[in-house]
Structures are given as C-alpha cells and as structure tokens.
N, C-alpha and C positions, 0 to 999 in steps of 0.2 A: 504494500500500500504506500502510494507516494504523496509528500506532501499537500500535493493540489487534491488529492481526490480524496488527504483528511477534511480538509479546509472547506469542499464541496461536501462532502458529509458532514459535515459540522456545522453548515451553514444553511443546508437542506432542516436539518433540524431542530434549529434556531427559529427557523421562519416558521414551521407548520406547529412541533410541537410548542415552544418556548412561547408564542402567541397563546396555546390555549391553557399554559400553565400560570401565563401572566392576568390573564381573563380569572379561572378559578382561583387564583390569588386577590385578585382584585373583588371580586364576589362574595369570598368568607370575609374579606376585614371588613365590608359594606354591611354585612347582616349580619355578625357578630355582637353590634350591642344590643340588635332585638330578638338574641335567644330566649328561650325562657329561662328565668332566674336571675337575669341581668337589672332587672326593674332597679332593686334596692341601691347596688352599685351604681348606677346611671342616676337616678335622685338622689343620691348621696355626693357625686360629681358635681351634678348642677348645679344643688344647693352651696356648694363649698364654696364660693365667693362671696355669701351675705353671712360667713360666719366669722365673730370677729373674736381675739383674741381675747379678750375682755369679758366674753359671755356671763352674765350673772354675778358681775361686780356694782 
C-alpha cells in the first residue's frame, strides 16, 4: 500500500464516514440536556446566577 492510496483511503473516509460521526456527535450534545432526569440539574444551572453569596444574612 503506497502512500497516495493511504491518503485516498483516509480521505474516502473522512468525507463519508467522519461527516456522519460528526452529525451523531452533534445530535447527542443537542438532546442531552433534555434527557430524562436532567430537569433538576438544568434549574439548578439557571437558577445559579440570582444566587448570591450573602443568602440569609
């Protein structure tokens, strides 16, 4: 196997697969924070800006 026809394999497979790994990459971290069970975590994020160090002094 000569370098060019790594480089041709490797680039064959770059374009077909590497696109639809980068798709199902892009997909889980999109609908990851609306699994279920994530609720608490995610209102506990949001909220975290209106809480101040001070609380209950």
């Amino acid at each position: 196997m000569s370098a060019h026809s790594t480089y041709d394999m490797l680039r064959h497979m770059a374009d077909s697969w590497g696109l639809l790994v980068m798709l199902l990459v892009f997909v889980t971290l999109a609908l990851w924070p609306f699994r279920p069970g994530a609720r608490r975590r995610n209102d506990e994020a949001a909220n975290l800006i209106f809480k101040d160090d001070h609380d209950g002094e």
